[in-house]
DRENDODO-371157 format. One record per atom (N, C-alpha, C, CB): x, y, z. Coordinates in steps of 0.02 Angstrom, whole numbers, plus 50000, padded with zeros to 5 digits. Glycine has a CB too. Layout:
! residues N
XYZ ...
END
This chain:
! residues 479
626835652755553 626285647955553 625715650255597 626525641055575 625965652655673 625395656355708 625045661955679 625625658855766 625285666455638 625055672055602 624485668455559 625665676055559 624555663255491 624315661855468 623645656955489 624705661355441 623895652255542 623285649255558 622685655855601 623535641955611 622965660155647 622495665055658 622305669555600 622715668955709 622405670455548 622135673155492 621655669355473 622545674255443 621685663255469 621095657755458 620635660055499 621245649955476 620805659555570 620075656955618 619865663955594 620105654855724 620175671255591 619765676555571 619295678055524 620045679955563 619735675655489 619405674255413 618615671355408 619885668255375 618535664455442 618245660155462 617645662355472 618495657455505 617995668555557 617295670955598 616965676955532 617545675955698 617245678055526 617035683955458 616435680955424 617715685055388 616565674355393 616245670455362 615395670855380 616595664355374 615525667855439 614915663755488 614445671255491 615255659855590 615095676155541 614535684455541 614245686055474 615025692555560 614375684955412 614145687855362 613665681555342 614715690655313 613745677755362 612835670755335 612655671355387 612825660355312 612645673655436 612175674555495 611515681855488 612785676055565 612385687255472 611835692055446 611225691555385 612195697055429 611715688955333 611055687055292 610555683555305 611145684455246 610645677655352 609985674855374 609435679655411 610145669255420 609775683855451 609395688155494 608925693655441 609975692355547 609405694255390 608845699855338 608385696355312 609165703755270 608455690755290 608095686355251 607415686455293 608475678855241 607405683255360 607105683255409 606475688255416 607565683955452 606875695155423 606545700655440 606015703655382 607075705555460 606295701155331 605825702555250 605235696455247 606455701255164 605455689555262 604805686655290 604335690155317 604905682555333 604555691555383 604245694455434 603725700055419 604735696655473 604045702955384 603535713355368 603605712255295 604105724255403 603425709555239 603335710255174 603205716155148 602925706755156 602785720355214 602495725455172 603105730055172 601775728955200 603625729955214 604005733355200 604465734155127 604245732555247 604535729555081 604795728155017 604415732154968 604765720855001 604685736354930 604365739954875 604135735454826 604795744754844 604375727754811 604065725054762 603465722254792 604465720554726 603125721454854 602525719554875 601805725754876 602725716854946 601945729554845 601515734854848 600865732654785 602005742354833 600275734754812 599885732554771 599625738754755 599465727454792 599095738854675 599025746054653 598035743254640 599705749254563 597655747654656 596995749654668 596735747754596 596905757754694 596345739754577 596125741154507 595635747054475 595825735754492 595775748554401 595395752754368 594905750354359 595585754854320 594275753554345 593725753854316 593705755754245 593385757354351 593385752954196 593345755854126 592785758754133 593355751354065 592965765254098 592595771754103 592355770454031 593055779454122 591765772854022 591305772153958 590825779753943 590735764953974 591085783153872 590715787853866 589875785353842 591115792253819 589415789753868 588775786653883 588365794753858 588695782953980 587965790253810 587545795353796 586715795253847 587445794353712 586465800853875 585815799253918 585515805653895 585875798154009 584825805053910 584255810553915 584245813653979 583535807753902 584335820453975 584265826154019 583455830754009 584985831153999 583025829854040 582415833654034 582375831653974 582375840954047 582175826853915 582315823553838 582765825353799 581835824053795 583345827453819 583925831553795 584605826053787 584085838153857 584735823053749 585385820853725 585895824553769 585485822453647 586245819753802 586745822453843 587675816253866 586145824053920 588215818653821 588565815853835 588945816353894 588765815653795 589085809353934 589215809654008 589735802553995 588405808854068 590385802254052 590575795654084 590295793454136 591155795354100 590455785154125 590055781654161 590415775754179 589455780554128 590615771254243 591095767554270 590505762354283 591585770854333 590585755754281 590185749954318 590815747254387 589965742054247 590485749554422 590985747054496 590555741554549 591185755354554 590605736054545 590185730454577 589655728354538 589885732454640 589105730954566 588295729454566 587925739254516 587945728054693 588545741154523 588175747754537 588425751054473 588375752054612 588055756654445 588365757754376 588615767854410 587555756154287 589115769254393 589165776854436 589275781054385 589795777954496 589065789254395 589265793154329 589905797854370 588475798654287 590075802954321 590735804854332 590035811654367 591495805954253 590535810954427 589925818854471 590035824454433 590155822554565 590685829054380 590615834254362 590195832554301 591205837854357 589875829854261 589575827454208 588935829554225 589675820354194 588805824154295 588115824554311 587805831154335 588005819954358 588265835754383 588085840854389 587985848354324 588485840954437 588355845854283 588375850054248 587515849054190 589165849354218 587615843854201 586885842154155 586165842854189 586885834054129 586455842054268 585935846154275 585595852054308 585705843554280 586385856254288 586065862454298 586255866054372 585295861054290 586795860154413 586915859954504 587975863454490 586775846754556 588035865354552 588485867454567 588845861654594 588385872454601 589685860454615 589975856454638 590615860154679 590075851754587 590805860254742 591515862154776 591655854554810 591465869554844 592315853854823 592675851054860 593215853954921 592915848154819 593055850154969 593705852155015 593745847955086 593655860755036 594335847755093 594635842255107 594015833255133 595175845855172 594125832455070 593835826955034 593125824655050 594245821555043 592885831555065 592025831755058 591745834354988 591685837255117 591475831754953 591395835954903 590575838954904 591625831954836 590395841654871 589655846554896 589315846454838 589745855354922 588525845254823 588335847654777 587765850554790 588345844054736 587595856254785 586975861154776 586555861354735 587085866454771 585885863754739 585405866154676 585095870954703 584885861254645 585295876254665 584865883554697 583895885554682 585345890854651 583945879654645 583315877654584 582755877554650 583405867754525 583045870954687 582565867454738 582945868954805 582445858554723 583585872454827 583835875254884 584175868154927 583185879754925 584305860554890 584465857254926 585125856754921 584155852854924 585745852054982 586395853054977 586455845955000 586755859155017 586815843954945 587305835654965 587875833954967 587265830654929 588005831755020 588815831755029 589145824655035 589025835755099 589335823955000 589715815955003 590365813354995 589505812354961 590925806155017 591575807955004 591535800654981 592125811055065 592215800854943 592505796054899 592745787654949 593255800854862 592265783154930 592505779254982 592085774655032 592805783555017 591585780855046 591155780255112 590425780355073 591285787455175 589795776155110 589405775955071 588835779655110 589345769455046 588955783755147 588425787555193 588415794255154 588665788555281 588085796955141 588125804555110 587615807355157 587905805755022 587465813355153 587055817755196 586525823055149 587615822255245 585975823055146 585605827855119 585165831155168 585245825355066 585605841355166 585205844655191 585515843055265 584485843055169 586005837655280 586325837455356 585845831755374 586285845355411 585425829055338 585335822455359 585575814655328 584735822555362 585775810155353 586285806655340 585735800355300 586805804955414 586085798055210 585665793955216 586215788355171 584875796555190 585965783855148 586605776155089 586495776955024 586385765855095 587375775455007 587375773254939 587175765454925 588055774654913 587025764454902 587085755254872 587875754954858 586565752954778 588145759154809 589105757454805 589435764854816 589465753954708 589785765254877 590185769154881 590345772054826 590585767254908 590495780554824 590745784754777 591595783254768 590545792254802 591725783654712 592495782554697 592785788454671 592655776954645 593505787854680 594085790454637 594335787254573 594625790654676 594335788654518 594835787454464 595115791854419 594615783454429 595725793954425 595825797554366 595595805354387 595375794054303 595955807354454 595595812254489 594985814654454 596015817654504 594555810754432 593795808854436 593315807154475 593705805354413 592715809254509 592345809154559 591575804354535 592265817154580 591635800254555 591085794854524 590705792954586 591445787454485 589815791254555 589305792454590 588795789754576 589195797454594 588425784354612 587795781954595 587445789054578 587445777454657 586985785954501 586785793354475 585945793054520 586745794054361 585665787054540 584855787854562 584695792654609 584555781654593 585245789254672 585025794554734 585165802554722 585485792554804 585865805854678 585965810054696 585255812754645 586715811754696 585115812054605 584485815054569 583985814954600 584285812454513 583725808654640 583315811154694 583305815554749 583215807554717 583765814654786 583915820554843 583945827254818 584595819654878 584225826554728 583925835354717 583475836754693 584235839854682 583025833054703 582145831454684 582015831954600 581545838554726 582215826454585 582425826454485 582075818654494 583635826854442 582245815854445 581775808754451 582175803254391 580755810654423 582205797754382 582535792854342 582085788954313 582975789054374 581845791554243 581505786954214 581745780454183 581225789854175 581025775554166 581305769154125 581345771854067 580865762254121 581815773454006 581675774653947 582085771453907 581635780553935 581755762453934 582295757753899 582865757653853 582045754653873 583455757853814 583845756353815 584145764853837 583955751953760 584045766953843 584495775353855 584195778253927 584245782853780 584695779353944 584615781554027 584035787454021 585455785054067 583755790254053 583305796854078 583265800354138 582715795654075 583585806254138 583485809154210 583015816454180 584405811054258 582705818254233 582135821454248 582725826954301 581385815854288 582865833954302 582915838754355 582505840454405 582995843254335 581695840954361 581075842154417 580835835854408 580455848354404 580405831954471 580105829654476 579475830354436 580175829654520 579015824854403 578345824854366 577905824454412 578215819654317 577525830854391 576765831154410 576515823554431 576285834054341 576205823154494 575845816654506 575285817254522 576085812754549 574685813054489 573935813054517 573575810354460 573595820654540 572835810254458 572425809054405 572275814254365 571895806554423 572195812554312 572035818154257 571395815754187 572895819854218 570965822154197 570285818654174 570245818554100 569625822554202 570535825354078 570455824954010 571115831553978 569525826653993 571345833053915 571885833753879 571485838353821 572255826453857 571925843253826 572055846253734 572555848353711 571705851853709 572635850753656 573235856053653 572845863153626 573935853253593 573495868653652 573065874653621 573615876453568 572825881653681 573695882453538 573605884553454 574375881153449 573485895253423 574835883253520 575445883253498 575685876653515 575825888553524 575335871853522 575615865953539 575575862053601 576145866853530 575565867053630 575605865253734 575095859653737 575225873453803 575195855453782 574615851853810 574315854453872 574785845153823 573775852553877 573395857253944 572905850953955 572885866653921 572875848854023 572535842954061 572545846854121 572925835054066 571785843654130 571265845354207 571595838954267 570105843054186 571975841454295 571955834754371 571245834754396 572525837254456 570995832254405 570375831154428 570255826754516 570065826854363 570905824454540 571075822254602 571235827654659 571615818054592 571325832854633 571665837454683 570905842854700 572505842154640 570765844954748 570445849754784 570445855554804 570395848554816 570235860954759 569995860854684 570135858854631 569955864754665 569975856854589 570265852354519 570765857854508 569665850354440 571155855054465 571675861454447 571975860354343 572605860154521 572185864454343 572315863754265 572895865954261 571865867354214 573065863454214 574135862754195 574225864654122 574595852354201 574795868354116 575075864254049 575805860254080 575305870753974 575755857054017 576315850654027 576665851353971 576025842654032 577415852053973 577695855853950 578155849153915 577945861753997 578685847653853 579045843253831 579395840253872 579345844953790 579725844453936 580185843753968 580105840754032 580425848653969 579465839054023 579225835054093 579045841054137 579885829954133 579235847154142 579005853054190 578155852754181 579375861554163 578015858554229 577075858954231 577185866754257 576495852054305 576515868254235 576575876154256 575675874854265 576985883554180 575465876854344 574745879054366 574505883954338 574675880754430 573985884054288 573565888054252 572915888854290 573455885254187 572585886254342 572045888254355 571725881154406 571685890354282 571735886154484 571575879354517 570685881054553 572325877454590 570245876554524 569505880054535 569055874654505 569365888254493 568605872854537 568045867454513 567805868054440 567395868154558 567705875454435 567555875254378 567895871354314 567535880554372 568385872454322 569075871054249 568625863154224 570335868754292 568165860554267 568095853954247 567565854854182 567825849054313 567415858954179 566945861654133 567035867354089 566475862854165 567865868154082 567945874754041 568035872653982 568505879354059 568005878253928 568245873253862 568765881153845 567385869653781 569325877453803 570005881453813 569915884953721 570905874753837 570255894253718 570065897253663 570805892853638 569915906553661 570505895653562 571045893253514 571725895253535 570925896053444 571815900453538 572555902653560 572795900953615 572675908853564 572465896353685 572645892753747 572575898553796 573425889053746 572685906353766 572935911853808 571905911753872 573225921853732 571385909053867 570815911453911 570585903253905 570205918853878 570095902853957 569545899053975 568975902053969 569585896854035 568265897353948 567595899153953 567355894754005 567195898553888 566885898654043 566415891754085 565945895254104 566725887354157 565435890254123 564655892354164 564885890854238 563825886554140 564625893254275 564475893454350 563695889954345 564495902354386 563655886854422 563045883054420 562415885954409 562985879954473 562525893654400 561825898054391 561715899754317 561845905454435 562135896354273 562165896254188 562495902954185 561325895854139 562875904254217 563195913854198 563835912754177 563295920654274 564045914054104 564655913654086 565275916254106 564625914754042 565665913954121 566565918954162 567095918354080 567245911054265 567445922954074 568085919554021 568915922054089 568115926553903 568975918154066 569805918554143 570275918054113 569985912054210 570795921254103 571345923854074 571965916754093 571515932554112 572255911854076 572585907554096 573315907554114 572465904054061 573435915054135 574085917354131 574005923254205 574285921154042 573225919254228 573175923254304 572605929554277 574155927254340 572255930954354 571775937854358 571355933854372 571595943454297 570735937554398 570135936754418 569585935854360 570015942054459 569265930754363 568855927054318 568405935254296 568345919154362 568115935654224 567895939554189 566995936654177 568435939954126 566585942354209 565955939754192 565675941254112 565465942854246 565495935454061 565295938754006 564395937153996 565805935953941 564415945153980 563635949053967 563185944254056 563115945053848 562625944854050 562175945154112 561695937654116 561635952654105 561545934154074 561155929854050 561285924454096 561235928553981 560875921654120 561095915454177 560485910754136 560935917554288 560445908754109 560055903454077 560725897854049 559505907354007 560165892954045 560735886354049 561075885553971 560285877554074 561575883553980 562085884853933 562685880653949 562255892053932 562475876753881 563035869153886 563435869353823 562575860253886 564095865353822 564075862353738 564465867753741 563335861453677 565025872253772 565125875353763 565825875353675 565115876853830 565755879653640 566275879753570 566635885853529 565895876853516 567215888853542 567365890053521 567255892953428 567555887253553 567515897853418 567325899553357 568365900153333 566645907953358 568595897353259 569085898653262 569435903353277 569175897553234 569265909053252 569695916753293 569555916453330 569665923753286 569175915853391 569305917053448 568685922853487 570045919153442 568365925253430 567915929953428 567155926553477 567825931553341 566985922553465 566285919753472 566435912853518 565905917853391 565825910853580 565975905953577 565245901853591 566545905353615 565135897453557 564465894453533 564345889153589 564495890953451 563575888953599 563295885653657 562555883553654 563395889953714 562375876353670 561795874153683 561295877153754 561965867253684 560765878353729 560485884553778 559805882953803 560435892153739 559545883253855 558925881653896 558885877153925 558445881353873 558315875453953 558205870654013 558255862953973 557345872254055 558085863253910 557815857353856 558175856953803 557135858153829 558845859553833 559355861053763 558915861853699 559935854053746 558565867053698 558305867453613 558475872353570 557595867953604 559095875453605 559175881853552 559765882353554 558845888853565 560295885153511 560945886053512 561055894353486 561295880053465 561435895153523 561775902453526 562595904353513 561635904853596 562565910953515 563385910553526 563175918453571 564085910453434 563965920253602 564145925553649 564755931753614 564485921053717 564745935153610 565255939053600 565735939953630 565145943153593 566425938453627 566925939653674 566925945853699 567525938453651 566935950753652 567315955453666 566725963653693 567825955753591 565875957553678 565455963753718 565075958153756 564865970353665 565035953153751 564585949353786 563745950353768 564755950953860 563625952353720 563165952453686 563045943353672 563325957553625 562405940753679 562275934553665 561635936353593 562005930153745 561835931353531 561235929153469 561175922953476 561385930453389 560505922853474 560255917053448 560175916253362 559585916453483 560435909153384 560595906753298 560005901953272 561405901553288 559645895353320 559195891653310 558785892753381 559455884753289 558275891553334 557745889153408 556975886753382 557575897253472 557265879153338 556705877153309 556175872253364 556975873253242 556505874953431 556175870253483 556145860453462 555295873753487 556545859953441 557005852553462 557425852853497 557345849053418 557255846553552 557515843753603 558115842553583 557205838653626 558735841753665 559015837453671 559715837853597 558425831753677 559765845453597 560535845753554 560925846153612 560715852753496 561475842853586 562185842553591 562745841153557 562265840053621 563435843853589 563955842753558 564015847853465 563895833853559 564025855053500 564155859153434 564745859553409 564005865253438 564895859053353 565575861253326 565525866453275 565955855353294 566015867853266 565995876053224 566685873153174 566235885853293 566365876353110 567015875153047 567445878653055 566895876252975 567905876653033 568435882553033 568475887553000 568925881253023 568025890152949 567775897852929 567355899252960 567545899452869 567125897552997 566475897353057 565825901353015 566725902753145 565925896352969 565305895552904 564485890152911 565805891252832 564745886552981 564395881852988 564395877853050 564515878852942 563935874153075 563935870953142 563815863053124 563315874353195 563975859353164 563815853753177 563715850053247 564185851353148 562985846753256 562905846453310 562455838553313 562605853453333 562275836053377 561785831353374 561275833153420 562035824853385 560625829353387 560115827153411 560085823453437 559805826453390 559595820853509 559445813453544 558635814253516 559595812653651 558385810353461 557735809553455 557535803753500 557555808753385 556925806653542 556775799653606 556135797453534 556295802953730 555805791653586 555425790853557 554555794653570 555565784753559 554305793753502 553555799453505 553125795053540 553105802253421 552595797653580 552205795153603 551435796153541 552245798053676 551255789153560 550545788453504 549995786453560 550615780953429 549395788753555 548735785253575 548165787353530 548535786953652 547715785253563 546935783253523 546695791353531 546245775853575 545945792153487 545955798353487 545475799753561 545675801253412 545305795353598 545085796453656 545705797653709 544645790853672 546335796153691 547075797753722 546775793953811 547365809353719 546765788753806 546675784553859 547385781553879 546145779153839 547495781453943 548095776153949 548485769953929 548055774853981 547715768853934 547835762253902 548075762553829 547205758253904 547805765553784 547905767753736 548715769253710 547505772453741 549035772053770 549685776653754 550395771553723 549925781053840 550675772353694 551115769153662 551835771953656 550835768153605 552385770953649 552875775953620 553285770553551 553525779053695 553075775153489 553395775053449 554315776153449 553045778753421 554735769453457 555615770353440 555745769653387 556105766053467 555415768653348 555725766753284 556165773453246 555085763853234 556045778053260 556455782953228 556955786953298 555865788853182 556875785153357 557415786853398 558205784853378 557225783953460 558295788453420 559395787653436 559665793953400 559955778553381 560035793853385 560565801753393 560785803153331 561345801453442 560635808653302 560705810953212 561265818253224 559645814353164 561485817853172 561955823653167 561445830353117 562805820453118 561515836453147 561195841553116 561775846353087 560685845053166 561745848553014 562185855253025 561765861253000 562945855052982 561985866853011 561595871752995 562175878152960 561135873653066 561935879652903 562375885952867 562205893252900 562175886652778 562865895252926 562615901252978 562845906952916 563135901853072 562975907052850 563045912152801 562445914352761 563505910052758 561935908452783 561145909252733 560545909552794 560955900352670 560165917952790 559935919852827 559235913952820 559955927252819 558835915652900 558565911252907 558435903452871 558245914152912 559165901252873 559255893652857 559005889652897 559855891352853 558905882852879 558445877852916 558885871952917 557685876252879 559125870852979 559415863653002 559165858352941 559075860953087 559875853852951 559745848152881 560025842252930 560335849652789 559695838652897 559875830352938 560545827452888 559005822952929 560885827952911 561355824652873 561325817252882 562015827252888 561215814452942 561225806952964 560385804652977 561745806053044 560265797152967 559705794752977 559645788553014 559445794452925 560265785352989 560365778253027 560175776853099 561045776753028 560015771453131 559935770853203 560755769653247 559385763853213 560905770253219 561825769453259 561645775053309 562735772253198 562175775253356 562415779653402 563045784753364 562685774853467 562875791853373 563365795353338 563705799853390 563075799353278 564315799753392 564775802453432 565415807553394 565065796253468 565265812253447 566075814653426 565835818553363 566745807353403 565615821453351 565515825253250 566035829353234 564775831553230 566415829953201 566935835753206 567025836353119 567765833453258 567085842853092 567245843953041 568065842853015 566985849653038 568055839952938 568655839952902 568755841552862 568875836652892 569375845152842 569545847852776 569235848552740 569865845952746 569095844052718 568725844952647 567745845652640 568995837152603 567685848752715 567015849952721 566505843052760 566815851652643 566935839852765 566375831652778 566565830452854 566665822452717 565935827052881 565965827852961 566085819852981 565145831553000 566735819653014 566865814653058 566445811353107 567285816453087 566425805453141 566115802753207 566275795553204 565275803953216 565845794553271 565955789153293 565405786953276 566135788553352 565455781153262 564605775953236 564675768953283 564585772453123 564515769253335 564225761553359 563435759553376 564595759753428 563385752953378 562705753153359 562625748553431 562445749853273 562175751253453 561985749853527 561695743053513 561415755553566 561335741153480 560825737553461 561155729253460 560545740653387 561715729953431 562185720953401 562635723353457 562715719253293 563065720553507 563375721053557 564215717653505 562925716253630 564045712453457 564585710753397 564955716053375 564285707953335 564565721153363 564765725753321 565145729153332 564445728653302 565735731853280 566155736553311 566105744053294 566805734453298 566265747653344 566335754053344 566835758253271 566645754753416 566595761753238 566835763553159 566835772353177 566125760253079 567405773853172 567595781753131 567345779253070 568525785053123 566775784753044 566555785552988 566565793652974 565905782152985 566455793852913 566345801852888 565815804552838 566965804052854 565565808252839 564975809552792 564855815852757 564405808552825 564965815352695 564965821252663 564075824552656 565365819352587 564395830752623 563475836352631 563195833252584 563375846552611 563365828552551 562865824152490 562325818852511 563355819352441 562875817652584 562585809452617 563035804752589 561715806552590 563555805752587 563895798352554 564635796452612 564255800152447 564495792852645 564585787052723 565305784252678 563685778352746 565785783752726 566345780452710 566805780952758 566585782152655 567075773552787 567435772352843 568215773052856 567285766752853 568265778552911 568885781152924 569575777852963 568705786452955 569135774353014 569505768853085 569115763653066 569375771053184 569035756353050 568685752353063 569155744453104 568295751852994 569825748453102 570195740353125 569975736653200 571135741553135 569655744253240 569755739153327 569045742053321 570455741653418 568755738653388 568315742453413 568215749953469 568095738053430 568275752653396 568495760853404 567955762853472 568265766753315 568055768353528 567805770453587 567815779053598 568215766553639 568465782553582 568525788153576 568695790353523 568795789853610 568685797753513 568855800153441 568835807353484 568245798253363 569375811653421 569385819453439 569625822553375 569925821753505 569715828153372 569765831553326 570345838253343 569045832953309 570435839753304 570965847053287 570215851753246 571925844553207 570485860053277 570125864953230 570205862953161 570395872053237 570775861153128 570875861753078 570625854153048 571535864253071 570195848053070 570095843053028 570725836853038 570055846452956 571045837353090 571465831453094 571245827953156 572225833053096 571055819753149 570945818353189 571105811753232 570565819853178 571015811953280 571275805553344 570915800553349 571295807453420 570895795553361 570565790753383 570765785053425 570355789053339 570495781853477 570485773853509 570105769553517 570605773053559 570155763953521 570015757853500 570225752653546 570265756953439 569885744853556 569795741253574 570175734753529 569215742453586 570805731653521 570815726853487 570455720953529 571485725853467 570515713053486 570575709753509 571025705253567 570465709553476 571385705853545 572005704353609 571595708853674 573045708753586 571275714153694 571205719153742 571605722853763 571035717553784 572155725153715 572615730453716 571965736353667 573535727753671 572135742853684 571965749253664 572355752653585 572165753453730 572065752053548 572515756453493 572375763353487 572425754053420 572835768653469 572695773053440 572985773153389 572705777353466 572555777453335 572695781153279 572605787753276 572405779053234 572865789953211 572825797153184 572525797053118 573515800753179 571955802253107 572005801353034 572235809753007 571155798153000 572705808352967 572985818452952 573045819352885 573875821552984 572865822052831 572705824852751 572465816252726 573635829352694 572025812952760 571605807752752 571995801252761 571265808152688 572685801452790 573175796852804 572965792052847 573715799852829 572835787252857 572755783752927 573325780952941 572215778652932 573485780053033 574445777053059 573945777553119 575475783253055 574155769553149 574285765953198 574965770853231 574415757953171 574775772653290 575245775553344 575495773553387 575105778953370 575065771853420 575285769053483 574695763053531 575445776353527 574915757753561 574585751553605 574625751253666 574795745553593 574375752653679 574295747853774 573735745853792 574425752453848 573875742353874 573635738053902 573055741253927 574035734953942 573305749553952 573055754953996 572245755953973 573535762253985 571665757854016 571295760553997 571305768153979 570955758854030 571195769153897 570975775553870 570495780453882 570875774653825 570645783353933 569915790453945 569845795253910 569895794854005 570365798853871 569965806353844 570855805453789 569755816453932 571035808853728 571325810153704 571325817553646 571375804853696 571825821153630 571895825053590 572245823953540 572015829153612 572365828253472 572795830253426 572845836953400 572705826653382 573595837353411 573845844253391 573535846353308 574775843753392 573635852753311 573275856753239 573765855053174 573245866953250 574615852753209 574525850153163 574725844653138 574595853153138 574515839753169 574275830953168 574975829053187 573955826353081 575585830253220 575995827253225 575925824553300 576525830553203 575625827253341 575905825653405 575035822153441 576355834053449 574825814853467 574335815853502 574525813853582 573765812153470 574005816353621 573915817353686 573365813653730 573835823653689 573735807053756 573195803953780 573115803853863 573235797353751 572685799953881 572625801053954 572265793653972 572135808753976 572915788553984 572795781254008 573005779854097 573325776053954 572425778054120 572375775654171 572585783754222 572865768354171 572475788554204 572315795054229 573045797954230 571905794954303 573615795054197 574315797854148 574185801654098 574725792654111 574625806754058 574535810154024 575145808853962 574445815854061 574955808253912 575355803453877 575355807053808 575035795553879 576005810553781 576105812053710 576615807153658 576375819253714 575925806553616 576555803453562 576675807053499 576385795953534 577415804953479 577645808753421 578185805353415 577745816253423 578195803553330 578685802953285 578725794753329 579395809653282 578225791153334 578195785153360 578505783253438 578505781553309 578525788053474 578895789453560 578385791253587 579515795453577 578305788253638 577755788153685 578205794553755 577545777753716 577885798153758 578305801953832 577715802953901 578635811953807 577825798553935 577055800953980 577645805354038 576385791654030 577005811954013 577325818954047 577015819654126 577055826853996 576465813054162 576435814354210 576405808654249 576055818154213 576405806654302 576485800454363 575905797254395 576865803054427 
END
């Protein structure tokens, strides 16, 4: 019986030690939770989204994570698109551009990065996913001096930064390029502006404000203030003096090859000439001693000129020519278009125009008939009309929707125009194998515009931006 009742009390204590211990574990797992493998928590994902963006206007597929507030791209994506190197080590990762010589170093986590060893913020820390390296895309494109355009619904990054300043006026030359004068910078300077948002300095010199560019883009013409012609190679060298003649010489024009380039000449603009490129030999073509030509254009067989007159008004008096007497006849003043056939020896200027309008802009088209601008100073109502006028005299309207302001032309007869709607937005058009299309609107004031030779692409210049459109896309190539 003693055996058995002490088997009990053993038994017993057995009992109590083993719910004691379990209370004590129970206890201790309260206590440190984190110690339990089922309390472990795991880092949420981000959904990664393949994302199409513009690289320099280049279609470019990239991932892309939204983490907070902040939208991040995958860093080997971004570097690779644009053109930058990337190392890692121990959990700095690096990105270079040998382009612009800058170095950024940043880590997964932390929102301080360093450019160049100076320390500056993310808005959202860079992440890990998917041993994936993700990255607000703004700053790092800035710090490697690239730029982030608005190009509403599709992202835009820029590698180089865009040309910034005012810009006075725009063309294109044979092959397409656009070429605009900054006119803010000291000496004015001249560019081309390239699809890609790049710029390349063609020529930095007061003059350029007054050059007019050969057909092929490859030279410049200009006068110096002593009327002495230079041609300057736009690919660099020292400006070229052509022939000796320092008499005044405006209006400067091109001949299509490239051979000749035609100019209003003397103190009284009354004579027009041209120069020889290639001896500097200067002919005179007119010199019927009328005042006050300007604005020559040359056909594109360079068969013919077109130019205007400012007829002022004549003065009349008595035949005693007393003061009192003196009068000035306006009735036949304001501005006529002249052309003259340079294939029929001693030919005689023809009035093609008679009207009192204001005539602007003359430029030849295709089919032989000369473009302009017609507003009439006179009715302040009235709107400004692209019209065209054939060698018969027969008037017929090209732009009449806004109140048209600028107009330009292509060698070849295609031409640009802007306008004034009602609302006070700006239109442009094109007119190309006699097509007329609405292009493009804004708010911006319109200063000077071009069109390519061959009518697809024009080139405007709002609020001193430089602005190509095509295929209905506006790209302003400068800041």
């Amino acid at each position: 019986m003693k055996n058995n009742k002490m088997f009990q009390i053993l038994a017993a204590a057995a009992l109590v030690t083993t719910a004691l211990s379990a209370g004590t574990a129970e206890a201790a797992t309260a206590k440190a939770p984190v110690k339990s493998p089922a309390s472990k928590t795991t880092a949420a994902k981000f959904a990664v989204t393949t994302t199409q963006i513009l690289v320099n206007g280049q279609s470019v597929s990239v991932q892309m994570l939204q983490a907070g507030n902040g939208k991040l791209i995958a860093v080997g994506d971004l570097v690779k698109a644009y053109g930058a190197a990337v190392t890692s080590s121990k959990g700095v990762i690096t990105i270079k551009s040998d382009k612009i010589g800058h170095s950024l170093q940043l880590q997964t986590g932390s929102k301080t990065f360093k450019l160049d060893g100076e320390a500056h913020s993310f808005t959202t820390a860079p992440l890990m996913q998917d041993n994936r390296s993700y990255v607000e895309l703004k700053p790092v494109v800035l710090a490697l001096g690239g730029e982030v355009l608005d190009a509403g619904q599709t992202l835009q990054i820029l590698t180089k930064e865009r040309i910034a300043g005012s810009f006075a006026s725009v063309n294109f030359d044979a092959q397409g390029q656009v070429i605009a004068i900054k006119d803010d910078a000291d000496p004015a300077q001249l560019f081309h502006l390239n699809t890609d948002y790049s710029s390349r300095l063609l020529s930095s010199d007061n003059n350029v404000l007054n050059m007019s560019i050969s057909p092929n883009g490859d030279s410049a013409a200009y006068t110096d203030e002593t009327g002495q012609l230079y041609l300057t190679s736009l690919s660099g060298g020292q400006p070229l003096k052509l022939g000796a003649d320092t008499s005044v010489k405006t209006d400067l024009a091109w001949s299509a090859d490239g051979k000749k380039i035609y100019f209003v000449q003397g103190d009284k603009q009354e004579k027009i000439s041209y120069i020889a490129v290639d001896s500097g030999k200067i002919t005179e073509i007119l010199a019927d001693k009328v005042e006050n030509k300007s604005e020559v254009h040359v056909s594109s067989d360079d068969k013919k000129i077109a130019y205007i007159v400012n007829i002022t008004g004549v003065a009349q008096s008595d035949k005693d020519s007393t003061e009192d007497s003196l009068k000035i006849d306006y009735s036949g003043a304001g501005e006529q278009i002249y052309t003259l056939d340079l294939d029929v020896k001693d030919a005689k200027p023809a009035a093609l125009t008679t009207s009192s309008d204001n005539k602007l802009y003359p430029a030849f088209l295709t089919n032989g008939s000369i473009a302009f601008l017609s507003a009439d100073s006179e009715n302040s109502s009235a709107k400004g009309v692209i019209k065209s006028i054939s060698a018969d005299g027969k008037i017929q309207d090209l732009i009449g929707d806004v109140d048209m302001a600028l107009s330009a032309a292509s060698a070849n007869g295609n031409i640009a125009a802007a306008g004034v709607a009602a609302d006070g937005s700006t239109k442009v058009y094109s007119v190309v194998d006699g097509i007329k299309t609405e292009l493009y609107s804004t708010k911006s004031d319109i200063t000077d515009l071009a069109i390519s030779s061959d009518g697809t692409r024009v080139a405007i210049i709002a609020d001193g931006k430089v602005i190509v459109v095509q295929n209905g896309k506006a790209s302003q190539l400068t800041k």
